[in-house]
C-alpha atoms as a printed R data frame, in Angstrom:
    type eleno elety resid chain resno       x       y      z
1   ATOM     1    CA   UNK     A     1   5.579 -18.852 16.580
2   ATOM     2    CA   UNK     A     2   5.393 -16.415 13.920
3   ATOM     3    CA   UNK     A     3   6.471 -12.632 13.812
4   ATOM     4    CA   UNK     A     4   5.355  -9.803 11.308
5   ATOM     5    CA   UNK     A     5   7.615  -6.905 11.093
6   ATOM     6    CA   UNK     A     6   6.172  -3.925  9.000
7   ATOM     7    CA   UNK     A     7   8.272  -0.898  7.160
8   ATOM     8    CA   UNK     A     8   8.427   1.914  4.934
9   ATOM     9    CA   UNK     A     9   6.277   4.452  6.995
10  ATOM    10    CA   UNK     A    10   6.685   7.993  6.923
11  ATOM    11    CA   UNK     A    11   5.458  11.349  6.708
12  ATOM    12    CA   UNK     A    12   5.154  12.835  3.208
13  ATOM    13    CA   UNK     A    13   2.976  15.553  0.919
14  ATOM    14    CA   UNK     A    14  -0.025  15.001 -0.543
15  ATOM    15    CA   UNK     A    15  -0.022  13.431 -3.976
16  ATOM    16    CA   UNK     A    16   3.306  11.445 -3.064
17  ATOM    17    CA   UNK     A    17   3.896   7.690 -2.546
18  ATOM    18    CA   UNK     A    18   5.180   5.783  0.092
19  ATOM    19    CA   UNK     A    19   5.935   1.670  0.148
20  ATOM    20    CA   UNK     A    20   5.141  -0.627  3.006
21  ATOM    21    CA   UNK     A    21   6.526  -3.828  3.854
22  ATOM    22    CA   UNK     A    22   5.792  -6.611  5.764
23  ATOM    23    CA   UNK     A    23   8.124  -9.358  6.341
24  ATOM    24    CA   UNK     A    24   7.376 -12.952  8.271
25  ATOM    25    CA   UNK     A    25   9.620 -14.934  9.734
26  ATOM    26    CA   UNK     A    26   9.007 -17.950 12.047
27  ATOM    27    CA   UNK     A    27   7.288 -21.335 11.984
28  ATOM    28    CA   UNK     A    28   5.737 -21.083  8.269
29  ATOM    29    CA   UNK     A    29   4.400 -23.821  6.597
30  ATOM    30    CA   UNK     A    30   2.211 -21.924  4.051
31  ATOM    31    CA   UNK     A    31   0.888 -18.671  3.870
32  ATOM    32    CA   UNK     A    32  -3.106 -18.655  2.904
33  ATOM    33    CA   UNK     A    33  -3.484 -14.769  2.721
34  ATOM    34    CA   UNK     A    34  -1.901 -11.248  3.843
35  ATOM    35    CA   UNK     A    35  -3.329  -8.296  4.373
36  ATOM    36    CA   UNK     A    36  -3.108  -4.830  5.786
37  ATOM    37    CA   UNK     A    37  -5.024  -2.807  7.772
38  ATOM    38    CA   UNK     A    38  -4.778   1.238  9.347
39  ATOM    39    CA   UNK     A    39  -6.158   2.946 12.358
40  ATOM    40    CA   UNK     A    40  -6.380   6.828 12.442
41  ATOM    41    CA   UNK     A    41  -6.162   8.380 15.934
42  ATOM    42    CA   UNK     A    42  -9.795   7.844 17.336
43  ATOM    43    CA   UNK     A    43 -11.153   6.076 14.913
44  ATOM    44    CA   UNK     A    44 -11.895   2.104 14.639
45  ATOM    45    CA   UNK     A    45  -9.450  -0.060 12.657
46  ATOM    46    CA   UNK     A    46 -10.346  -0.570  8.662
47  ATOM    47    CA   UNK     A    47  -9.229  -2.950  6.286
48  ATOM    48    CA   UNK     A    48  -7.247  -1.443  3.308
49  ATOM    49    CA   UNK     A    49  -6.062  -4.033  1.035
50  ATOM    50    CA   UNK     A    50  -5.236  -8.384  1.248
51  ATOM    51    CA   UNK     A    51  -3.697 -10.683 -1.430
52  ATOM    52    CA   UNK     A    52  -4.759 -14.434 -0.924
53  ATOM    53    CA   UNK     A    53  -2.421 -17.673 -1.709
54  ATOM    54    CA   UNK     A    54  -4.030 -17.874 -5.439
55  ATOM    55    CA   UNK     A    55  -3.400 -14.470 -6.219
56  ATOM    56    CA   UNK     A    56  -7.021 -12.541 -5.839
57  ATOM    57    CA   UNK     A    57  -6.765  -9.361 -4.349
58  ATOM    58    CA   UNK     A    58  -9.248  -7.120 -2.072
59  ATOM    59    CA   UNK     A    59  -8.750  -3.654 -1.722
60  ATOM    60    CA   UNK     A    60 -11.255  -0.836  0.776
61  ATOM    61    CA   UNK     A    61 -13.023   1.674 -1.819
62  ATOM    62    CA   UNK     A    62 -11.440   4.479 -0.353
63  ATOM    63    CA   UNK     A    63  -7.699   2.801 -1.914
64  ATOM    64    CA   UNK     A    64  -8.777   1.558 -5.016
65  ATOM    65    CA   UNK     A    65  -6.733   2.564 -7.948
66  ATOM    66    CA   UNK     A    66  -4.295   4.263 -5.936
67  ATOM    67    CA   UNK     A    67  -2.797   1.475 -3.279
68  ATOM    68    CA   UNK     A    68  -1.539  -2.168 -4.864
69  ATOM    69    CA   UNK     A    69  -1.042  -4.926 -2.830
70  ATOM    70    CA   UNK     A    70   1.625  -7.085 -4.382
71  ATOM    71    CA   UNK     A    71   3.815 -10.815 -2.141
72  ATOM    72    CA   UNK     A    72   7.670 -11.774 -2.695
73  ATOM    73    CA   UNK     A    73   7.082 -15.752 -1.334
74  ATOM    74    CA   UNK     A    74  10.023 -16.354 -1.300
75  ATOM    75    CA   UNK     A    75  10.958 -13.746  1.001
76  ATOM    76    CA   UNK     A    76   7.763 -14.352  3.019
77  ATOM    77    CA   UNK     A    77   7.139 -10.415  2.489
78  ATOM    78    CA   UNK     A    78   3.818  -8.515  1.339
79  ATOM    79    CA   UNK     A    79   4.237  -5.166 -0.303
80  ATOM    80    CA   UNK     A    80   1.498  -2.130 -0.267
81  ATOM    81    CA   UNK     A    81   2.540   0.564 -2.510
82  ATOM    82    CA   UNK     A    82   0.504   3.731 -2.068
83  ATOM    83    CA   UNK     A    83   0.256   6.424 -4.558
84  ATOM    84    CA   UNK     A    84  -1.328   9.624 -5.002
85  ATOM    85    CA   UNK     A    85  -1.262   9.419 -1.002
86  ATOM    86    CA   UNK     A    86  -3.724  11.716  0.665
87  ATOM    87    CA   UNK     A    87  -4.214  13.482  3.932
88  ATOM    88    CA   UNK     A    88  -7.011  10.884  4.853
89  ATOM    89    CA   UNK     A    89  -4.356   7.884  4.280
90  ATOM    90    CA   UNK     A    90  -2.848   9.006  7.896
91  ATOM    91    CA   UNK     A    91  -3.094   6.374 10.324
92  ATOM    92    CA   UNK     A    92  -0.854   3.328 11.764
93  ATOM    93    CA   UNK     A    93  -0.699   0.727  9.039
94  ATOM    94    CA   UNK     A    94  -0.806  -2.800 10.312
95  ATOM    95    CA   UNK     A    95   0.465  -6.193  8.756
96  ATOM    96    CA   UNK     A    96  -2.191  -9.310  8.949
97  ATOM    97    CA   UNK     A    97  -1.046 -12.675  7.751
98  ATOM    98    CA   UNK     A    98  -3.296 -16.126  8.123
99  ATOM    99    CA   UNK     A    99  -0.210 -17.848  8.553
100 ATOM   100    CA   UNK     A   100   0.071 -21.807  9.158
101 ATOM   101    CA   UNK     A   101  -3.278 -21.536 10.668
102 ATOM   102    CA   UNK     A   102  -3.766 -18.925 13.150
103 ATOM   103    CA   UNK     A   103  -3.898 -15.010 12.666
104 ATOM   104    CA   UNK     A   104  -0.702 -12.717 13.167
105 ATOM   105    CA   UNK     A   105  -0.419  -9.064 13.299
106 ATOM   106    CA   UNK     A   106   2.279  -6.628 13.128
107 ATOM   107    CA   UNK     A   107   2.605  -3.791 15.872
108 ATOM   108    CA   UNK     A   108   1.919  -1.325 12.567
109 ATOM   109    CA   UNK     A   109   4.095   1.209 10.995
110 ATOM   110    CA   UNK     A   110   3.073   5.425 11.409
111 ATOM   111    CA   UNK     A   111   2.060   6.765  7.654
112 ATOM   112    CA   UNK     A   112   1.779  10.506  7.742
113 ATOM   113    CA   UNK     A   113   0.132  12.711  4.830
114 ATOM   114    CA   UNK     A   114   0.456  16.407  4.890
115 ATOM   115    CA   UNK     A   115  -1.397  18.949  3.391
């Protein structure tokens, strides 16, 4: 089995950063791609950002230029730093990893923007 842990949530004011983490641990053979994904109260999960085994990176529109997706391999941990964070950005931030085959998620970490 594998297990994703996320971290780094938080509230904080507009205009401020906050770093996520996600961190597998488990039966891992290879990792082919991470990614994260947030769900605001009432709304339908999005995707927000996902770094592949070569390197290539995705990001959503709305967190381009302002979020970077970044992996430690040898820790088995993907990074999302978020800058110039706005209110919009609240919602439960989620770890996906395509891990030795199958997909894994995270239970998600709480990122809360003020005003």
């Amino acid at each position: 089995q594998v297990q994703l842990v996320e971290s780094g949530g938080g509230l904080v004011q507009a205009g401020g950063s906050l770093r996520l983490s996600c961190a597998a641990s488990g039966s891992i053979f290879s990792i082919n791609a991470m990614g994260w994904y947030r769900q605001a109260p009432g709304k339908q999960r999005e995707f927000v950002a996902r770094i592949h085994s070569g390197g290539n990176t995705n990001y959503a529109d709305s967190v381009k230029g302002r979020f970077t997706i970044s992996r430690d391999n040898a820790k088995n941990t993907v990074y999302l730093q978020m800058n110039s964070l706005k209110p919009e950005d609240t919602a439960v931030y989620y770890c996906n990893g395509q891990i030795s085959g199958p997909d894994y998620w995270g239970r998600g970490t709480q990122v809360t923007v003020s005003s």
